[in-house]
N, C-alpha and C positions, 0 to 999 in steps of 0.2 A: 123842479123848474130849473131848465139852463139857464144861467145869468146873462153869457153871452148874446139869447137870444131873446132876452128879455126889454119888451120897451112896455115903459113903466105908465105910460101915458092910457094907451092899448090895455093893459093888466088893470087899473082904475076904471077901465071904461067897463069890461068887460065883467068885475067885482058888481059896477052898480047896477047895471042892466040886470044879471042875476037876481038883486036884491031890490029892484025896481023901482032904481031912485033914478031920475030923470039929472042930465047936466047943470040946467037950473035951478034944482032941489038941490043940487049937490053946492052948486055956487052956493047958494044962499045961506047954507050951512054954516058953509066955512068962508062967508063974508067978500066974495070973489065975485066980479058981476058973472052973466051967464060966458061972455062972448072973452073975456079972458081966459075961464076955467076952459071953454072950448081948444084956445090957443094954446094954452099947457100942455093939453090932453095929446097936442100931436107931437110934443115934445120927447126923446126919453132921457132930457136929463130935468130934477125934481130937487127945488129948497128941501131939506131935510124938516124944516117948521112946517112947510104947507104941504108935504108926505104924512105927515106927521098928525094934521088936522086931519086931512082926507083917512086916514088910519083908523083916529077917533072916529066921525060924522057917520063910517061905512063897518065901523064894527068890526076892522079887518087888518091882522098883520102883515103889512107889506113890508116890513122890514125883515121878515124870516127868512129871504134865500142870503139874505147877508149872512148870516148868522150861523158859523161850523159847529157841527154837534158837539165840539169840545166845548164848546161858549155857551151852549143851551142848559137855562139851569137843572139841574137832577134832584129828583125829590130824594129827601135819607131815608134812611132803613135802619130801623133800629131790633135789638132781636132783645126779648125780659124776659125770662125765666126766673120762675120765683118758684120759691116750694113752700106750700100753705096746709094747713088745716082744711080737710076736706069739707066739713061744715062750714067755714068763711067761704066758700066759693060763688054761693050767690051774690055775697054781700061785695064781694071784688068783682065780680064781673057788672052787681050792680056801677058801683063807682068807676069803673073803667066805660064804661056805656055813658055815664055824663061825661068825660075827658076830665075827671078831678083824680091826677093819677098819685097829686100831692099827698094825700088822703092813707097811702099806703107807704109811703117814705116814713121807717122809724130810724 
């Protein structure tokens, strides 16, 4: 999504439509009478709290095109090699299948 061309009022309306939540469902939500939430909507600049609510009530990150893929968190990677008895192998792959990885730390 360009930022530039982004009005965030228009991108809320168009999240709930999708998900077919009516203005009013939407006020109601997030505590805002209907004819307010309307007034917002044609707005694009947005309190960060009641972005924020609408975020929550619509199940939806609208705060992602702020966000540089330097800043987005990355899941780790970890790499375990171990070298075992080939008879313990069921018994380790049992315990790694519950995540009790403790279990094998001597």
């Amino acid at each position: 999504m360009n930022i530039e061309e982004l009005h965030i009022g228009d991108w809320i309306r168009k999240i709930a439509i999708e998900q077919d939540v009516s203005v009013s469902e939407l006020a109601r939500r997030i505590g805002m009478s209907r004819q307010n939430l309307a007034n917002k909507l044609k707005n694009d600049s947005w309190d960060v709290k009641e972005l924020f609510a609408v975020s929550q009530e619509l199940n939806y990150n609208f705060f992602s095109p702020f966000v540089t893929a330097d800043e987005k968190p990355q899941a780790k990677k970890f790499v375990l090699q171990l070298e075992v008895d080939e008879n313990k192998i069921p018994e380790i792959l049992r315990i790694i299948g519950n995540s009790n990885l403790t279990k094998l730390v001597r």
